[in-house]
C-alpha positions in Angstrom: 163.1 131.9 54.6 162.2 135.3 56.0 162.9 135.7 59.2 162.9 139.4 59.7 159.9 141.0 60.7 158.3 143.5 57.7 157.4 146.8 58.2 153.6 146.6 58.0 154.2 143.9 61.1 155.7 145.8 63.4 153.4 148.9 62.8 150.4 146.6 63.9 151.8 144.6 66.7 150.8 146.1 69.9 147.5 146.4 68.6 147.4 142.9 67.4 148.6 141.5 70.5 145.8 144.0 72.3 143.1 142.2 70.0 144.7 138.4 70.5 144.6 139.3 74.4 140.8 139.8 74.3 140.2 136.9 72.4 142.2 134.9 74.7 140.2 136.4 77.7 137.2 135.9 76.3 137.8 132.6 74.9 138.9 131.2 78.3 135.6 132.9 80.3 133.6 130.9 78.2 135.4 127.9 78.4 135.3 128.0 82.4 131.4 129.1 82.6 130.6 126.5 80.2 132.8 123.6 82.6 131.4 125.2 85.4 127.4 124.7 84.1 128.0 121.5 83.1 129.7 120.7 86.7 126.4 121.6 88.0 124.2 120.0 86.1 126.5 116.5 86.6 126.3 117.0 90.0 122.3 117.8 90.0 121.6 114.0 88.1 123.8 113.0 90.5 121.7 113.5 93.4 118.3 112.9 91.4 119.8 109.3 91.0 118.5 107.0 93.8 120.5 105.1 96.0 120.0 101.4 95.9 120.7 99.8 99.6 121.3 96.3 100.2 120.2 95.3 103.8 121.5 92.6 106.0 119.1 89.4 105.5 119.1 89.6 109.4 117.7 92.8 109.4 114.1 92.7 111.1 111.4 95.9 109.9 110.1 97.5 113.0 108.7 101.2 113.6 111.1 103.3 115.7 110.5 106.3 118.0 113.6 108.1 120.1 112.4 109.1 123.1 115.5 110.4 125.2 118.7 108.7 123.6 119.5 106.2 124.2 115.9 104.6 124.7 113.9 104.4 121.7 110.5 102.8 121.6 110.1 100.0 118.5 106.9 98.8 117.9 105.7 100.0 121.1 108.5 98.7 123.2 110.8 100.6 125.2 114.2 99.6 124.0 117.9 100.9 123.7 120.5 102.1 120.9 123.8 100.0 121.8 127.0 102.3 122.4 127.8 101.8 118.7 124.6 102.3 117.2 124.5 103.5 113.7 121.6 105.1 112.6 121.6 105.6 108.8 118.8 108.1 107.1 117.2 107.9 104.1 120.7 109.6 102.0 122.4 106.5 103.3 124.0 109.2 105.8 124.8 108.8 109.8 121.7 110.4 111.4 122.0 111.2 115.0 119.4 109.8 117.6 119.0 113.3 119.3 118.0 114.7 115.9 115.2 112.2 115.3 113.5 112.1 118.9 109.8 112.1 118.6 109.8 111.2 115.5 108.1 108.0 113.8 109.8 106.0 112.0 109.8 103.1 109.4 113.0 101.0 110.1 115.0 98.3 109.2 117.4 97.2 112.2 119.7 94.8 113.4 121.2 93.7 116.8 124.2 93.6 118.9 124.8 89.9 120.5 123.9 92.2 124.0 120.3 92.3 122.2 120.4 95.7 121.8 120.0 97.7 118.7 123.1 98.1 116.7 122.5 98.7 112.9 119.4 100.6 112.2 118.3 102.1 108.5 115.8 104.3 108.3 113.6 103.6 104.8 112.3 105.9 102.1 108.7 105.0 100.8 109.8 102.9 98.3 111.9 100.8 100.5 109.2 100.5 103.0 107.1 99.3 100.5 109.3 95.7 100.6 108.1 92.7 103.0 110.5 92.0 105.3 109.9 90.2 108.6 109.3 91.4 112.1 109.9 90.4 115.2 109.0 91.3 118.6 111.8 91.4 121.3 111.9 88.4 123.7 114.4 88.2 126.4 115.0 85.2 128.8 115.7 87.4 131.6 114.9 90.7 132.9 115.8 93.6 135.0 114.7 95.1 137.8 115.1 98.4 136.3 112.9 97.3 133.2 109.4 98.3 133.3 107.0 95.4 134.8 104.6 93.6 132.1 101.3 94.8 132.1 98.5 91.8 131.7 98.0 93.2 128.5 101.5 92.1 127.8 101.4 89.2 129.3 98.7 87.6 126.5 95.8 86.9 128.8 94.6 88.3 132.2 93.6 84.3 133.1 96.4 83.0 135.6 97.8 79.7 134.2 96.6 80.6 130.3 98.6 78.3 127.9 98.5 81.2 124.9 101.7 82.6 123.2 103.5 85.3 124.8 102.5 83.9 128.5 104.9 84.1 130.9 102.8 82.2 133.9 103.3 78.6 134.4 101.1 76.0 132.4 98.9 73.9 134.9 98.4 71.1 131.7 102.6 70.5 131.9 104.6 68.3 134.4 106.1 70.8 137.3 109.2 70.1 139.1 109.2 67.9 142.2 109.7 70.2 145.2 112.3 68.5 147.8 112.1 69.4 151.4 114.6 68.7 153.9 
């Protein structure tokens, strides 16, 4: 074994190290361009991919408006965003209500047990595209700060009209005896 360094070595070395160096640099450039292109272009399928949501079967499909948060109008009807309301977008992101007033919506939602809305997706086109059910909001009692039903609200104009959505008393049922004292 030869383990001392020969003449013609030693003459050559700085400029073979010099040489080695910019093969090294060079070699390492393209290494980190290349990782860095094909970071890019991982992360661009990435976000072509779509994003398959599963929704609650609960969830009801309405049209949503934010007027002044937290009242929103769905399917025509003023209503409210519950203090913990999430409002996702189409990315699956949090949306904020104040960043979506005026606009029209296609929604799936869900409610709190106060009735008011607590879970609420808003749908691309091809989500909207699915049947789901809706449902008009119903409540058993009422405010006095709520707005006051219109007759066109009410189902007819007809005092004692036995149709859906009525709120006036049926003249066809029993009524309640009245006691006097």
């Amino acid at each position: 074994m030869n383990r001392c360094i020969t003449a013609d070595r030693t003459r050559l070395s700085g400029f073979h190290q010099t040489l080695d160096f910019g093969r090294r640099a060079i070699f390492f450039i393209a290494h980190f361009a290349g990782i860095a292109c094909a970071g890019t272009t991982f992360s661009l399928s990435l976000q072509a991919q779509t994003i398959q949501r599963e929704f609650p079967a609960a969830a009801l499909r309405g049209t949503l408006v934010v007027t002044a948060p937290p009242v929103v109008s769905l399917d025509g009807q003023l209503d409210k965003l519950s203090p913990s309301a999430r409002i996702r977008a189409e990315n699956n992101m949090i949306a904020l209500s104040g960043s979506l007033v005026g606009q029209q919506l296609v929604v799936n939602y869900t409610r709190d047990a106060a009735g008011l809305l607590n879970e609420v997706w808003v749908l691309t086109a091809q989500e909207a595209r699915l049947k789901r059910a809706t449902k008009a909001r119903g409540n058993n009692f009422f405010f006095e700060s709520d707005p006051q039903p219109t007759t066109s609200q009410i189902g007819s104009s007809q005092p004692g009209s036995s149709q859906p959505g009525s709120i006036l008393p049926d003249p066809n049922l029993p009524q309640p005896a009245v006691q006097t004292r």
